[in-house]
C-alpha angles and dihedrals in degrees: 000000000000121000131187105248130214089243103040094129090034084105095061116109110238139132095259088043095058085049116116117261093236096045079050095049091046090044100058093031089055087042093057103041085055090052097050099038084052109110107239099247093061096098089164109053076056086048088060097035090059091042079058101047089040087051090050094044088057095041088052098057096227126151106258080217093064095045101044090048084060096039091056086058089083103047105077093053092052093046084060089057105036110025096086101054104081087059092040103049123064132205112260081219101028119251118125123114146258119249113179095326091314117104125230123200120215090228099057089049086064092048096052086038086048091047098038093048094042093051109042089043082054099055095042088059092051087051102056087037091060095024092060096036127067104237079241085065108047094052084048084054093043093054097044079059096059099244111167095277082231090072093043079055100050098052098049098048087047084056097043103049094025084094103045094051088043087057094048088051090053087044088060094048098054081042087060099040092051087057086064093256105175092185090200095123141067104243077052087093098066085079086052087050086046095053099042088060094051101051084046091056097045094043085052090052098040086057094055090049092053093043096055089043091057095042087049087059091043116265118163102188097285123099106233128202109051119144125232118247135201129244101199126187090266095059095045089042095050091042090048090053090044093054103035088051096059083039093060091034083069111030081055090050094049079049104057084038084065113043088048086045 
């Protein structure tokens, strides 16, 4: 079965792409931890974060298709969260506004705009970060970067094994639809328990098998065989503008807050 992979684009030649793993990993993080530690009014220093991040999706060379499809995975989770402030929390001085007899505090409205463009920023960093960079890589990036080698190991093994659970799941359902399961009532959901069950048993098993195959071969908890890879002047150079970029955007923006405060 074929399945669409994190770093399906992670094989096109661009500029973001021939960037090493480790400039690419401090870039977005950086990137992201500026986005989510800016205070919500400053409308400018998120002007400049999402110039920087337009300017790095053309330089990588990535469908915008691909990346707004994974983008628009997060919103509906952040709508369940967020969509009702603005209705729920009041003004402490009145204000807000009336929309169709319901009433919307200012205040509400910052906190769904603070939640919608941190996050989104956020995701689409994480999108170009895993979408330019062979998953290989990045784990060689992230230990280069002296990240706890369990969770190296975690996450590779996640990666690794996610698909073929995801096939034997798939095995099962066309196992079960073969078998004429209509799936329309509510006792219905027993065969989905029962599923479920079953997926979580043989993933369980699968893992011990794996496990005593690779201590049999002598694995002692590290992942051998990564390469070494080189951070040269013009990765450090190109991650410093980047970052300072999105530093002075906001530090430009709390300043103007202020002087007009």
């Amino acid at each position: 079965m074929k399945h669409s992979y994190l770093d399906r684009f992670s094989n096109l030649d661009s500029f973001i792409h021939r960037l090493d793993a480790r400039a690419k990993i401090v870039m977005f993080f950086a990137l992201v931890i500026l986005t989510v530690s800016t205070p919500a009014q400053n409308y400018i220093a998120f002007a400049v974060y999402v110039c920087i991040l337009s300017i790095l999706l053309i330089l990588s060379r990535l469908p915008i298709g691909h990346i707004f499809k994974r983008s628009l995975v997060i919103v509906p989770f952040v709508l369940m969260v967020a969509i009702f402030i603005p209705f729920l929390k009041t003004d402490a001085v009145g204000g807000g506004y009336n929309l169709v007899g319901l009433n919307m505090s200012k205040s509400g409205l910052l906190v769904l705009w603070n939640v919608m463009i941190k996050s989104y920023i956020s995701i689409v960093s994480m999108i170009l970060l895993s979408s330019s960079t062979s998953f290989k890589d990045l784990m060689i990036g992230f230990e280069q970067l002296k990240v706890p080698s369990i969770f190296i190991a975690i996450a590779s093994f996640m990666y690794r094994y996610l698909f073929v659970v995801t096939d034997e799941a798939m095995r099962m359902k066309i196992a079960r639809d073969s078998r004429n399961f209509s799936g329309k009532w509510i006792w219905d959901s027993r065969v989905i328990a029962h599923m479920i069950g079953c997926l979580f048993i043989r993933s369980y098993e699968r893992g011990e098998r794996v496990y005593l195959a690779m201590a049999s071969r002598g694995y002692d908890g590290t992942i051998k065989g990564f390469d070494t890879a080189v951070l040269t002047r013009k990765d450090i150079l190109f991650t410093g503008a980047v970052v300072l970029t999105a530093l002075t955007g906001r530090l430009l923006a709390f300043s103007n807050i202020k002087l007009l405060g």
